[in-house]
C-alpha positions as CSV (number, residue, x, y, z in Angstrom):
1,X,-49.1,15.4,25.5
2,X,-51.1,18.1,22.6
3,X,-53.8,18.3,25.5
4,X,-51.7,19.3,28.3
5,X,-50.1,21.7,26.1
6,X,-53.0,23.3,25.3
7,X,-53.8,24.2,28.7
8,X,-50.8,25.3,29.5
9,X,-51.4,27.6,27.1
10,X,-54.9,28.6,27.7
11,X,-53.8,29.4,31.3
12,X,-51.0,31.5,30.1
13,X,-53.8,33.3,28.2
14,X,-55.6,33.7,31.5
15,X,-53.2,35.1,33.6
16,X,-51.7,37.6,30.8
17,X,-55.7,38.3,30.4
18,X,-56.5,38.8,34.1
19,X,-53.3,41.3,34.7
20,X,-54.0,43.5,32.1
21,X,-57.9,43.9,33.2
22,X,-56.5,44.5,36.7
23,X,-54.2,47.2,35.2
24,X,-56.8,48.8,33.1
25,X,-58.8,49.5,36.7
26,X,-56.6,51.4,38.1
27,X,-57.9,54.8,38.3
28,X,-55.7,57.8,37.3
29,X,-55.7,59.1,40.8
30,X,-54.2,55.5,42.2
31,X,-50.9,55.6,43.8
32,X,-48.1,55.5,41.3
33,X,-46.6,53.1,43.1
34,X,-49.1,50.5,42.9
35,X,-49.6,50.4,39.1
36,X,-46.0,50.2,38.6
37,X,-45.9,46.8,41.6
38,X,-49.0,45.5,39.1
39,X,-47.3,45.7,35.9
40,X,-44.1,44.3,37.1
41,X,-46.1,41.4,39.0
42,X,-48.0,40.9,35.5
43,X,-44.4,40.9,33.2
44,X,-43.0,38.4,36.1
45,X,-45.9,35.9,35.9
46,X,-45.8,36.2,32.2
47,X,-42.3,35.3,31.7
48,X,-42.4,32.5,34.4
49,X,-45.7,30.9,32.2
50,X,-43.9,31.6,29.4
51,X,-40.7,29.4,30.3
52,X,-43.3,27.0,31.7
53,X,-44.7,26.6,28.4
54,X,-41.1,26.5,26.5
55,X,-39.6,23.7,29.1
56,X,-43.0,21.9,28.6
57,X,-43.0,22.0,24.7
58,X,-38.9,20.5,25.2
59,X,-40.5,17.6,27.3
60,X,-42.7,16.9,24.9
61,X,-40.3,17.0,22.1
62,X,-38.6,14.4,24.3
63,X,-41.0,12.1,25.4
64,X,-42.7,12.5,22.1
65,X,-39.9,10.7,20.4
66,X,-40.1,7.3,20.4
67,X,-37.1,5.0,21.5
68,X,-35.1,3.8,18.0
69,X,-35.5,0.6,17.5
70,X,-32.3,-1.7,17.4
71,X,-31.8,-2.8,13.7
72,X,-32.9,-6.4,13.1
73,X,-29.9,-8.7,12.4
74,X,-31.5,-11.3,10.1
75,X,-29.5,-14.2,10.0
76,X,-29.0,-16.1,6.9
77,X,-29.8,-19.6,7.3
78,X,-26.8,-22.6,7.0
79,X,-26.0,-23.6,3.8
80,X,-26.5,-27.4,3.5
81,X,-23.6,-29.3,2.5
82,X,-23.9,-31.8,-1.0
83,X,-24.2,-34.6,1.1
84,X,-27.6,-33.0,3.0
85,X,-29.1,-31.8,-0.1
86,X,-28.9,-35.1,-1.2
87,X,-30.0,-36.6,1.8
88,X,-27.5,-38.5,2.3
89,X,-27.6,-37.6,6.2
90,X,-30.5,-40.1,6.0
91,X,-29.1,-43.2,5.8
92,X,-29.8,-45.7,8.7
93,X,-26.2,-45.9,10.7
94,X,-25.4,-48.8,13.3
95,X,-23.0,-46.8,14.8
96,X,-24.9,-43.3,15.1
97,X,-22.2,-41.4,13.1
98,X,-22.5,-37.9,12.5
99,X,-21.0,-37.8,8.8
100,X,-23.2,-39.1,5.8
101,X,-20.4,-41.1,4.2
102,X,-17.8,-43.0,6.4
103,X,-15.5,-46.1,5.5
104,X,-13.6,-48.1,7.3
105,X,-11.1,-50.6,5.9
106,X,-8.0,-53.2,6.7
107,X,-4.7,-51.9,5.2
108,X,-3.4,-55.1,4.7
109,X,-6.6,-56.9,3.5
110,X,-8.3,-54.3,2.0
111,X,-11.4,-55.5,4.0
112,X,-14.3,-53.3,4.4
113,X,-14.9,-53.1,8.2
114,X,-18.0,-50.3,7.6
115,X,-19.4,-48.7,4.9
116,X,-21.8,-45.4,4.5
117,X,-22.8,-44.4,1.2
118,X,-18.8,-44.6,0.6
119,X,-19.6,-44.5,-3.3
120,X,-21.1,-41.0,-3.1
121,X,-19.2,-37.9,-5.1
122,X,-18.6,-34.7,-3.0
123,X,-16.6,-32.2,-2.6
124,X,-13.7,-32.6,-0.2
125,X,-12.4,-29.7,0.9
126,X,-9.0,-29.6,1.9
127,X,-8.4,-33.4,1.9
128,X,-7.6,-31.7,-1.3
129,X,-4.7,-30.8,-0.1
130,X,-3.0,-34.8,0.2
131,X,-2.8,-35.2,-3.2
132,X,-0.9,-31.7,-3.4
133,X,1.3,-33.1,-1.0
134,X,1.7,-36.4,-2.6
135,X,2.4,-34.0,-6.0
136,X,4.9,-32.0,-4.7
137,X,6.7,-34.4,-2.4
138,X,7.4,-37.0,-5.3
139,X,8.8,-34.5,-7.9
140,X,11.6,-34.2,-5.5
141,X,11.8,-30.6,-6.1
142,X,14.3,-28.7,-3.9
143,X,12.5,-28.2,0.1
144,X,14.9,-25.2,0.9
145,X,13.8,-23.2,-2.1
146,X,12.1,-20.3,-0.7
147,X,8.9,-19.5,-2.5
148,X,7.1,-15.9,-1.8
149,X,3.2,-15.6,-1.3
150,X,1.5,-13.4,-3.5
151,X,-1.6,-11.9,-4.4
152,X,-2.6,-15.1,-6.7
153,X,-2.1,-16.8,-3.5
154,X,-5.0,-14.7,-1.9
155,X,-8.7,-17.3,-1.3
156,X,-11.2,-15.2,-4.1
157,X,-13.2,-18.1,-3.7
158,X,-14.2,-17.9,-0.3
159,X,-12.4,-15.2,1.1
160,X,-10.8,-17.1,4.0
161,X,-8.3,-15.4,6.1
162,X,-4.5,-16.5,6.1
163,X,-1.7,-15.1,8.4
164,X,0.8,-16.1,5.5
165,X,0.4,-12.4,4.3
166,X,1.3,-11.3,0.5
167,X,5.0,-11.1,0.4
168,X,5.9,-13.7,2.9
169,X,8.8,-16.0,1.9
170,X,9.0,-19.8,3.3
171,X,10.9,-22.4,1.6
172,X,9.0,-25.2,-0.3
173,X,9.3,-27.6,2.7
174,X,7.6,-25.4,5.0
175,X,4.8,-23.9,2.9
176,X,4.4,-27.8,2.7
177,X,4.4,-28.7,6.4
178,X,1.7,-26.0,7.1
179,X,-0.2,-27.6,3.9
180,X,-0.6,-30.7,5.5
181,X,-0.8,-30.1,8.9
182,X,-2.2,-26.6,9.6
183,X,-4.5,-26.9,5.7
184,X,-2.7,-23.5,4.7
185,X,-4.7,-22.3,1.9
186,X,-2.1,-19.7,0.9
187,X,0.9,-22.4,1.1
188,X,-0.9,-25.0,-1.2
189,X,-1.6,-22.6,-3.4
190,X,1.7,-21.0,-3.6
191,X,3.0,-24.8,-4.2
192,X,1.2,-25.3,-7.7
193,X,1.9,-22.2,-8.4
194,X,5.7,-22.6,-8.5
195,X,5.5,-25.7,-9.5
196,X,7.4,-26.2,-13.2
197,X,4.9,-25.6,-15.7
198,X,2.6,-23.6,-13.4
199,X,-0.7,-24.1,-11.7
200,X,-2.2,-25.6,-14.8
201,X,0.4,-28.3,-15.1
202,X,0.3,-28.9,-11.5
203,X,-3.3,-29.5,-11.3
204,X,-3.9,-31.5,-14.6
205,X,-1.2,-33.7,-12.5
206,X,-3.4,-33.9,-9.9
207,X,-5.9,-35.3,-12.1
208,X,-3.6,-37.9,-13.6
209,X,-2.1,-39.4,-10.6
210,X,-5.6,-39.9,-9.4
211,X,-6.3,-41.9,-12.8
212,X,-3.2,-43.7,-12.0
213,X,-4.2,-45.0,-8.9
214,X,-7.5,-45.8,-9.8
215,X,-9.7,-42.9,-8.0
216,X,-12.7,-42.8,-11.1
217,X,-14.8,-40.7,-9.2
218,X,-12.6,-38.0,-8.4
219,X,-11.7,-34.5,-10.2
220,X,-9.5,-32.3,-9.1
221,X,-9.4,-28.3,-10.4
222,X,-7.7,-26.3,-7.9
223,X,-4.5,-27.6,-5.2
224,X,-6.5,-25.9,-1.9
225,X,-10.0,-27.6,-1.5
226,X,-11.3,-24.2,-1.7
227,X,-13.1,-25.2,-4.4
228,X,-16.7,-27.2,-4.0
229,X,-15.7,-28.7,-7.6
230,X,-12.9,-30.7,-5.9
231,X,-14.8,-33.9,-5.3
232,X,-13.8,-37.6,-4.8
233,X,-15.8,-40.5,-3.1
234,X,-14.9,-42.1,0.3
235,X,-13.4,-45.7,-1.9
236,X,-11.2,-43.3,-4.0
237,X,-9.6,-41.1,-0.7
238,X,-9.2,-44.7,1.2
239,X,-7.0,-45.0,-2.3
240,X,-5.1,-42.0,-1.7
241,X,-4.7,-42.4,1.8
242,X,-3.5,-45.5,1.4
243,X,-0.6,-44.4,-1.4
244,X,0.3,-41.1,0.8
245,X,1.1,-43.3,3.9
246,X,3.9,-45.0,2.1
247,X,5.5,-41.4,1.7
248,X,7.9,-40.9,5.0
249,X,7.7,-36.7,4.0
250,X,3.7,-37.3,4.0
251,X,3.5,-39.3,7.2
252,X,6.0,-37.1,9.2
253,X,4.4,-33.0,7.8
254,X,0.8,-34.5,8.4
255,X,0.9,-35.8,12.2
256,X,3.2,-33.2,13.0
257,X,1.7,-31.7,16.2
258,X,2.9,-28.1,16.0
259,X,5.1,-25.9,13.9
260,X,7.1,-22.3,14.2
261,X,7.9,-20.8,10.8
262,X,9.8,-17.2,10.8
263,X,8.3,-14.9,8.3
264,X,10.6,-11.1,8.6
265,X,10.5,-10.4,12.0
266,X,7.7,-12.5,13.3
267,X,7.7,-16.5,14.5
268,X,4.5,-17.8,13.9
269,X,2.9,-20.5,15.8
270,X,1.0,-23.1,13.6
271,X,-0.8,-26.6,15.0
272,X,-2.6,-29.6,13.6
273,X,-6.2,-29.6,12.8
274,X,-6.7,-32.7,14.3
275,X,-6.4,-32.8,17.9
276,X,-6.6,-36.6,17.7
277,X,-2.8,-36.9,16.8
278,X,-1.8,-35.2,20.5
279,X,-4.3,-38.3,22.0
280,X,-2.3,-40.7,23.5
281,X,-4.9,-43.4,22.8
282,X,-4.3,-42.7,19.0
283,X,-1.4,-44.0,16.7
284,X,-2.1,-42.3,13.8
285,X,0.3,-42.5,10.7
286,X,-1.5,-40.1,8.4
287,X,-3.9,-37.4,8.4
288,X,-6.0,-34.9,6.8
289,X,-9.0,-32.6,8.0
290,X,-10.9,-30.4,5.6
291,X,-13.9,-28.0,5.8
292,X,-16.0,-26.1,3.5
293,X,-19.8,-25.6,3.6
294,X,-20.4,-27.7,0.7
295,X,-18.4,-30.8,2.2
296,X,-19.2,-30.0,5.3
297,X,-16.1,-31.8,8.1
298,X,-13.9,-34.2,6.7
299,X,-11.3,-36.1,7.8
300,X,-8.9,-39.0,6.5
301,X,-6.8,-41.0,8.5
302,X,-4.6,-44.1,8.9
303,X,-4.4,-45.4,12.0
304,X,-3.6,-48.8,14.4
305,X,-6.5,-49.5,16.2
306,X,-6.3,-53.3,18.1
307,X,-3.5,-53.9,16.2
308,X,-4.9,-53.5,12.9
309,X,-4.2,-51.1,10.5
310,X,-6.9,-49.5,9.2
311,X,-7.8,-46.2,6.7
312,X,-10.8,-44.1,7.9
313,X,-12.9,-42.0,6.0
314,X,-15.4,-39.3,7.0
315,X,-17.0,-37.0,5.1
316,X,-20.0,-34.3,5.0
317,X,-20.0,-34.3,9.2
318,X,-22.5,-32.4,10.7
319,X,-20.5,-30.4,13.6
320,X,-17.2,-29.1,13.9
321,X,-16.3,-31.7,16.1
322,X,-18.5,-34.1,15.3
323,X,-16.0,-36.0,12.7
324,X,-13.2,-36.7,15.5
325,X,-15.9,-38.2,17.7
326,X,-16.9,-40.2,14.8
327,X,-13.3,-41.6,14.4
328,X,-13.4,-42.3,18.7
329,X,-16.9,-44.1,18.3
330,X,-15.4,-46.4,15.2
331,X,-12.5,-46.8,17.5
332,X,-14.1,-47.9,20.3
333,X,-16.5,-50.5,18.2
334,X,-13.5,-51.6,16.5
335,X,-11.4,-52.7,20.0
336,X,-14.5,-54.6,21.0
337,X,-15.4,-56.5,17.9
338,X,-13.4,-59.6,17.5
339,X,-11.1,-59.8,14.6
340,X,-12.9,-61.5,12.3
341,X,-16.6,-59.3,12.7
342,X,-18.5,-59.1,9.6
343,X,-18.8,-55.6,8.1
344,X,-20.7,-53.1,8.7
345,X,-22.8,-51.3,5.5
346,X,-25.2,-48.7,6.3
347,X,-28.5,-48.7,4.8
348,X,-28.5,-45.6,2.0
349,X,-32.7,-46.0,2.7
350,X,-33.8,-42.5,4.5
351,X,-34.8,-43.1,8.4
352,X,-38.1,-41.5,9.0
353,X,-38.1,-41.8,12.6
Protein backbone atom coordinates (compact mmCIF):
# COMPACT_ATOMS: atom_id res chain seq x y z
CA UNK A 1 0.00 0.00 0.00
CA UNK A 2 3.40 2.59 0.82
CA UNK A 3 4.19 1.83 -3.05
CA UNK A 4 1.03 2.85 -4.60
CA UNK A 5 1.09 5.84 -2.41
CA UNK A 6 4.04 6.88 -3.60
CA UNK A 7 3.10 7.11 -7.01
CA UNK A 8 0.24 8.66 -6.45
CA UNK A 9 2.23 11.07 -5.29
CA UNK A 10 4.95 11.26 -7.76
CA UNK A 11 2.18 11.73 -10.39
CA UNK A 12 0.64 14.54 -8.50
CA UNK A 13 4.24 16.04 -8.66
CA UNK A 14 4.02 15.54 -12.47
CA UNK A 15 1.02 17.05 -13.28
CA UNK A 16 1.41 20.19 -10.79
CA UNK A 17 5.12 20.10 -12.65
CA UNK A 18 3.86 19.95 -16.15
CA UNK A 19 1.07 22.89 -15.64
CA UNK A 20 3.26 25.29 -14.35
CA UNK A 21 6.01 24.71 -17.27
CA UNK A 22 2.99 25.14 -19.69
CA UNK A 23 2.14 28.39 -17.87
CA UNK A 24 5.61 29.68 -17.78
CA UNK A 25 5.53 29.50 -21.93
CA UNK A 26 3.01 31.57 -22.45
CA UNK A 27 4.38 34.60 -24.05
CA UNK A 28 3.38 38.09 -22.78
CA UNK A 29 1.57 38.80 -25.98
CA UNK A 30 -0.73 35.47 -25.58
CA UNK A 31 -4.36 35.92 -25.30
CA UNK A 32 -5.40 36.81 -21.78
CA UNK A 33 -7.83 34.44 -21.99
CA UNK A 34 -5.86 31.48 -22.55
CA UNK A 35 -3.49 31.82 -19.61
CA UNK A 36 -6.28 32.42 -17.35
CA UNK A 37 -8.26 28.77 -18.96
CA UNK A 38 -4.49 27.24 -18.17
CA UNK A 39 -4.17 28.24 -14.67
CA UNK A 40 -7.61 27.32 -13.82
CA UNK A 41 -7.23 23.84 -15.69
CA UNK A 42 -3.85 23.46 -13.61
CA UNK A 43 -5.68 24.50 -9.86
CA UNK A 44 -8.61 21.97 -11.04
CA UNK A 45 -6.27 19.00 -11.76
CA UNK A 46 -4.40 19.87 -8.67
CA UNK A 47 -7.17 19.73 -6.27
CA UNK A 48 -8.80 16.63 -7.99
CA UNK A 49 -5.04 14.67 -7.44
CA UNK A 50 -4.96 16.20 -4.32
CA UNK A 51 -8.36 14.52 -3.00
CA UNK A 52 -7.16 11.46 -4.95
CA UNK A 53 -4.25 11.30 -2.78
CA UNK A 54 -6.29 12.22 0.64
CA UNK A 55 -9.17 9.42 -0.14
CA UNK A 56 -6.19 7.07 -1.02
CA UNK A 57 -4.12 7.67 2.20
CA UNK A 58 -8.01 6.94 4.15
CA UNK A 59 -8.06 3.53 2.24
CA UNK A 60 -4.99 2.75 3.28
CA UNK A 61 -5.51 3.75 6.86
CA UNK A 62 -8.39 1.31 6.44
CA UNK A 63 -7.14 -1.58 4.80
CA UNK A 64 -3.91 -1.13 6.66
CA UNK A 65 -5.60 -2.03 9.96
CA UNK A 66 -5.70 -5.32 10.60
CA UNK A 67 -9.06 -7.19 11.69
CA UNK A 68 -9.02 -7.35 15.90
CA UNK A 69 -8.72 -10.52 16.82
CA UNK A 70 -11.62 -12.08 18.99
CA UNK A 71 -10.18 -12.55 22.62
CA UNK A 72 -9.28 -16.16 23.35
CA UNK A 73 -11.64 -17.71 25.96
CA UNK A 74 -9.31 -20.16 27.70
CA UNK A 75 -11.22 -22.63 29.42
CA UNK A 76 -10.17 -23.89 32.65
CA UNK A 77 -10.06 -27.49 32.73
CA UNK A 78 -12.68 -29.75 35.18
CA UNK A 79 -11.81 -30.13 38.48
CA UNK A 80 -11.55 -33.90 39.39
CA UNK A 81 -13.64 -35.01 42.10
CA UNK A 82 -11.81 -36.95 45.43
CA UNK A 83 -12.99 -39.98 44.10
CA UNK A 84 -10.92 -39.49 40.45
CA UNK A 85 -7.86 -38.12 42.05
CA UNK A 86 -7.75 -41.09 43.83
CA UNK A 87 -8.62 -43.19 41.06
CA UNK A 88 -11.14 -44.65 42.40
CA UNK A 89 -13.07 -44.39 38.86
CA UNK A 90 -10.72 -47.32 38.11
CA UNK A 91 -12.10 -50.03 39.68
CA UNK A 92 -13.34 -53.00 37.48
CA UNK A 93 -17.42 -52.78 37.71
CA UNK A 94 -19.74 -55.83 36.51
CA UNK A 95 -22.37 -53.57 36.04
CA UNK A 96 -20.53 -50.59 34.06
CA UNK A 97 -21.62 -47.96 36.69
CA UNK A 98 -20.69 -44.49 36.23
CA UNK A 99 -20.01 -43.62 40.04
CA UNK A 100 -16.70 -44.82 41.74
CA UNK A 101 -18.40 -45.98 44.89
CA UNK A 102 -21.97 -47.62 44.81
CA UNK A 103 -23.74 -50.10 47.39
CA UNK A 104 -26.45 -51.84 47.28
CA UNK A 105 -28.01 -53.57 50.24
CA UNK A 106 -31.32 -55.62 51.69
CA UNK A 107 -33.20 -53.49 54.32
CA UNK A 108 -34.29 -56.22 56.14
CA UNK A 109 -31.22 -58.48 55.97
CA UNK A 110 -28.70 -56.11 55.72
CA UNK A 111 -27.25 -58.13 52.81
CA UNK A 112 -24.80 -56.66 50.52
CA UNK A 113 -26.35 -57.16 47.03
CA UNK A 114 -23.17 -54.96 45.35
CA UNK A 115 -20.39 -53.29 46.53
CA UNK A 116 -17.79 -50.51 44.90
CA UNK A 117 -15.06 -49.26 46.99
CA UNK A 118 -18.15 -48.57 49.53
CA UNK A 119 -15.46 -48.12 52.33
CA UNK A 120 -13.96 -45.03 50.66
CA UNK A 121 -14.19 -41.38 52.51
CA UNK A 122 -15.51 -38.46 50.36
CA UNK A 123 -17.23 -35.69 50.49
CA UNK A 124 -20.90 -35.78 49.99
CA UNK A 125 -22.34 -32.95 49.05
CA UNK A 126 -25.73 -32.27 49.88
CA UNK A 127 -26.57 -35.83 51.03
CA UNK A 128 -25.41 -33.61 53.75
CA UNK A 129 -28.43 -32.30 54.03
CA UNK A 130 -30.36 -35.90 55.50
CA UNK A 131 -28.81 -35.74 58.53
CA UNK A 132 -29.96 -31.89 58.92
CA UNK A 133 -33.18 -33.20 58.27
CA UNK A 134 -33.04 -36.07 60.54
CA UNK A 135 -31.59 -33.16 63.26
CA UNK A 136 -34.18 -30.83 62.93
CA UNK A 137 -37.13 -33.15 62.40
CA UNK A 138 -36.45 -35.16 65.85
CA UNK A 139 -36.04 -32.06 68.07
CA UNK A 140 -39.66 -31.59 67.43
CA UNK A 141 -39.12 -27.90 67.19
CA UNK A 142 -42.23 -25.93 66.18
CA UNK A 143 -42.78 -26.34 61.84
CA UNK A 144 -44.92 -23.12 61.67
CA UNK A 145 -42.19 -20.93 63.15
CA UNK A 146 -41.28 -18.69 60.54
CA UNK A 147 -37.55 -18.23 60.28
CA UNK A 148 -36.03 -15.21 57.93
CA UNK A 149 -32.97 -15.77 55.53
CA UNK A 150 -30.21 -13.67 55.96
CA UNK A 151 -26.90 -12.68 54.88
CA UNK A 152 -25.21 -15.69 56.98
CA UNK A 153 -27.47 -17.72 55.00
CA UNK A 154 -25.64 -16.52 51.68
CA UNK A 155 -23.10 -19.79 49.96
CA UNK A 156 -19.33 -17.85 50.63
CA UNK A 157 -18.07 -21.16 49.89
CA UNK A 158 -19.10 -21.65 46.49
CA UNK A 159 -21.01 -18.83 45.64
CA UNK A 160 -24.13 -20.83 44.46
CA UNK A 161 -27.12 -18.94 43.55
CA UNK A 162 -30.48 -19.30 45.64
CA UNK A 163 -33.95 -17.70 44.89
CA UNK A 164 -34.57 -17.70 48.72
CA UNK A 165 -33.28 -14.03 48.66
CA UNK A 166 -31.96 -12.23 52.08
CA UNK A 167 -34.99 -11.35 53.93
CA UNK A 168 -37.29 -13.99 52.86
CA UNK A 169 -39.44 -15.51 55.67
CA UNK A 170 -40.75 -19.37 55.48
CA UNK A 171 -41.65 -21.21 58.49
CA UNK A 172 -39.37 -24.13 59.72
CA UNK A 173 -41.38 -26.79 57.96
CA UNK A 174 -40.97 -25.33 54.67
CA UNK A 175 -37.36 -24.14 54.70
CA UNK A 176 -37.27 -27.95 55.52
CA UNK A 177 -39.26 -29.33 52.62
CA UNK A 178 -37.13 -27.34 50.11
CA UNK A 179 -34.01 -28.84 52.15
CA UNK A 180 -34.77 -32.13 51.30
CA UNK A 181 -36.33 -32.08 48.28
CA UNK A 182 -35.25 -29.14 46.17
CA UNK A 183 -31.26 -29.26 48.33
CA UNK A 184 -31.93 -25.49 49.32
CA UNK A 185 -28.64 -24.36 50.36
CA UNK A 186 -30.04 -21.10 51.98
CA UNK A 187 -32.98 -23.22 53.89
CA UNK A 188 -30.45 -25.74 55.44
CA UNK A 189 -28.46 -23.21 56.49
CA UNK A 190 -31.01 -20.94 57.94
CA UNK A 191 -32.19 -24.33 59.89
CA UNK A 192 -28.84 -24.67 62.00
CA UNK A 193 -28.80 -21.47 62.32
CA UNK A 194 -31.94 -21.03 64.30
CA UNK A 195 -31.54 -23.93 65.80
CA UNK A 196 -31.25 -23.57 69.96
CA UNK A 197 -27.81 -23.13 70.66
CA UNK A 198 -26.88 -21.90 67.15
CA UNK A 199 -25.03 -23.33 64.22
CA UNK A 200 -22.25 -24.60 66.38
CA UNK A 201 -24.54 -26.67 68.57
CA UNK A 202 -26.37 -27.78 65.59
CA UNK A 203 -23.51 -29.12 63.75
CA UNK A 204 -21.49 -30.74 66.70
CA UNK A 205 -25.09 -32.59 66.82
CA UNK A 206 -24.62 -33.57 63.57
CA UNK A 207 -21.46 -35.19 64.51
CA UNK A 208 -22.88 -37.03 67.44
CA UNK A 209 -25.88 -38.59 66.01
CA UNK A 210 -23.61 -39.91 63.39
CA UNK A 211 -21.45 -41.49 66.32
CA UNK A 212 -24.64 -42.75 67.65
CA UNK A 213 -25.50 -44.73 64.79
CA UNK A 214 -22.37 -46.02 64.11
CA UNK A 215 -21.19 -43.87 60.90
CA UNK A 216 -16.95 -43.89 61.95
CA UNK A 217 -15.97 -42.55 58.80
CA UNK A 218 -18.01 -39.70 58.63
CA UNK A 219 -17.52 -35.86 59.78
CA UNK A 220 -19.76 -33.41 59.54
CA UNK A 221 -18.79 -29.31 59.71
CA UNK A 222 -21.33 -27.44 57.98
CA UNK A 223 -25.61 -28.40 57.61
CA UNK A 224 -25.46 -27.66 53.56
CA UNK A 225 -22.92 -30.06 51.82
CA UNK A 226 -21.32 -26.97 50.58
CA UNK A 227 -18.50 -27.88 52.15
CA UNK A 228 -15.88 -30.65 50.43
CA UNK A 229 -14.95 -31.39 54.34
CA UNK A 230 -18.41 -32.97 54.79
CA UNK A 231 -17.40 -36.51 54.00
CA UNK A 232 -18.91 -40.00 54.97
CA UNK A 233 -18.36 -43.50 53.15
CA UNK A 234 -21.08 -45.32 51.19
CA UNK A 235 -21.53 -48.25 54.53
CA UNK A 236 -22.03 -45.14 56.84
CA UNK A 237 -24.94 -43.16 54.45
CA UNK A 238 -26.61 -46.82 53.81
CA UNK A 239 -26.66 -46.21 57.90
CA UNK A 240 -28.34 -43.01 57.68
CA UNK A 241 -30.51 -43.81 54.99
CA UNK A 242 -31.56 -46.48 56.65
CA UNK A 243 -32.46 -44.44 60.19
CA UNK A 244 -34.01 -41.41 58.09
CA UNK A 245 -36.63 -43.82 56.35
CA UNK A 246 -38.18 -44.69 59.62
CA UNK A 247 -39.02 -40.80 59.98
CA UNK A 248 -42.66 -40.27 58.34
CA UNK A 249 -41.57 -36.15 58.05
CA UNK A 250 -38.26 -37.46 56.17
CA UNK A 251 -40.04 -39.94 53.90
CA UNK A 252 -42.96 -37.63 52.97
CA UNK A 253 -40.45 -33.72 52.44
CA UNK A 254 -37.86 -35.98 50.49
CA UNK A 255 -40.09 -37.73 47.64
CA UNK A 256 -42.19 -34.96 47.48
CA UNK A 257 -42.55 -34.23 43.73
CA UNK A 258 -43.11 -30.44 43.69
CA UNK A 259 -43.64 -27.56 46.06
CA UNK A 260 -45.10 -23.69 45.98
CA UNK A 261 -43.79 -21.64 48.91
CA UNK A 262 -45.14 -17.80 49.01
CA UNK A 263 -42.28 -15.45 49.81
CA UNK A 264 -44.05 -11.40 49.86
CA UNK A 265 -45.65 -11.21 46.82
CA UNK A 266 -44.20 -13.98 44.78
CA UNK A 267 -45.24 -18.06 44.74
CA UNK A 268 -42.34 -19.87 43.93
CA UNK A 269 -42.24 -23.01 42.18
CA UNK A 270 -39.73 -25.66 43.67
CA UNK A 271 -39.29 -29.63 42.39
CA UNK A 272 -37.25 -32.63 43.30
CA UNK A 273 -33.81 -33.23 42.17
CA UNK A 274 -34.52 -36.61 41.39
CA UNK A 275 -36.63 -37.18 38.58
CA UNK A 276 -36.75 -40.86 39.44
CA UNK A 277 -39.57 -40.25 42.17
CA UNK A 278 -42.12 -38.92 39.16
CA UNK A 279 -41.10 -42.68 37.45
CA UNK A 280 -43.87 -44.78 37.68
CA UNK A 281 -41.51 -47.82 37.58
CA UNK A 282 -39.93 -46.46 40.89
CA UNK A 283 -41.32 -46.80 44.57
CA UNK A 284 -39.04 -44.90 46.29
CA UNK A 285 -39.45 -44.18 50.12
CA UNK A 286 -36.44 -41.85 50.57
CA UNK A 287 -34.23 -39.71 48.78
CA UNK A 288 -31.29 -37.48 48.51
CA UNK A 289 -29.23 -36.07 45.51
CA UNK A 290 -26.11 -33.97 46.06
CA UNK A 291 -23.43 -32.28 43.87
CA UNK A 292 -20.33 -30.49 44.28
CA UNK A 293 -17.16 -30.74 42.19
CA UNK A 294 -15.27 -32.49 44.75
CA UNK A 295 -18.05 -35.34 45.25
CA UNK A 296 -18.92 -35.21 42.13
CA UNK A 297 -23.15 -36.66 41.68
CA UNK A 298 -24.55 -38.37 44.50
CA UNK A 299 -27.45 -39.84 45.29
CA UNK A 300 -29.12 -41.97 48.29
CA UNK A 301 -32.12 -43.82 48.04
CA UNK A 302 -34.49 -46.50 49.50
CA UNK A 303 -36.47 -48.09 47.33
CA UNK A 304 -38.71 -51.58 46.46
CA UNK A 305 -37.29 -53.12 43.71
CA UNK A 306 -38.78 -57.04 43.10
CA UNK A 307 -40.26 -56.80 46.21
CA UNK A 308 -37.24 -56.21 48.14
CA UNK A 309 -36.39 -53.34 49.94
CA UNK A 310 -33.24 -52.23 49.35
CA UNK A 311 -30.81 -48.84 50.28
CA UNK A 312 -28.80 -47.56 47.28
CA UNK A 313 -25.81 -45.64 47.32
CA UNK A 314 -23.97 -43.66 44.64
CA UNK A 315 -21.33 -41.49 44.88
CA UNK A 316 -18.48 -39.49 42.92
CA UNK A 317 -20.74 -40.11 39.40
CA UNK A 318 -19.20 -38.91 36.42
CA UNK A 319 -22.24 -37.06 34.57
CA UNK A 320 -25.10 -35.10 35.69
CA UNK A 321 -27.26 -37.83 34.89
CA UNK A 322 -25.19 -40.47 34.99
CA UNK A 323 -26.09 -41.44 38.85
CA UNK A 324 -30.07 -41.89 38.04
CA UNK A 325 -29.05 -44.21 35.18
CA UNK A 326 -26.94 -46.00 37.57
CA UNK A 327 -29.80 -46.57 40.06
CA UNK A 328 -32.08 -47.87 36.50
CA UNK A 329 -29.09 -50.24 35.56
CA UNK A 330 -28.97 -51.72 39.36
CA UNK A 331 -32.60 -51.83 39.03
CA UNK A 332 -32.87 -53.68 36.16
CA UNK A 333 -29.99 -56.34 37.27
CA UNK A 334 -31.71 -56.61 40.46
CA UNK A 335 -35.45 -57.69 38.82
CA UNK A 336 -33.51 -60.33 36.87
CA UNK A 337 -31.28 -61.94 39.44
CA UNK A 338 -33.09 -64.51 41.47
CA UNK A 339 -33.47 -63.77 45.09
CA UNK A 340 -30.92 -65.46 46.51
CA UNK A 341 -27.81 -64.09 43.84
CA UNK A 342 -24.57 -63.85 45.38
CA UNK A 343 -23.21 -60.32 45.69
CA UNK A 344 -21.69 -58.33 43.75
CA UNK A 345 -18.06 -56.59 44.90
CA UNK A 346 -16.20 -54.67 42.50
CA UNK A 347 -12.67 -55.12 42.11
CA UNK A 348 -10.79 -51.68 43.75
CA UNK A 349 -7.69 -52.97 41.14
CA UNK A 350 -7.39 -50.05 38.29
CA UNK A 351 -8.69 -51.39 34.65
CA UNK A 352 -6.06 -50.60 32.17
CA UNK A 353 -7.95 -51.48 29.23
Amino acid sequence: MSITLNSVFKQTLQVVGILTFSAALISPAADAATAKRQIVKKTHVAKTVSKTVISSRKSARFVSKSPRKPAMIVASPPRLSFGQLAGLHGAQDPLDLKSSVALVIDQDTREVLFSKNDHAVLPIASLTKLMTGVIVSGAHLPMDETITITQDDVDTEKGSSSRLRVGASLTRGELLHLALMSSENRAAHALGRTYPGGLSTFVGLMNAKAKMLGMKDTRYVEPTGLSSQNQSSAQDLATLVNAAHGDPVLRELSTSTGYQVAVGRQTLQYNNTNRLVKNPEWEIGLQKTGYISEAGQCLVMQTKIAGRKLIMVFLDSAGKLSRLGDAERVRRWVESQPVSAPKISASTQPNNG
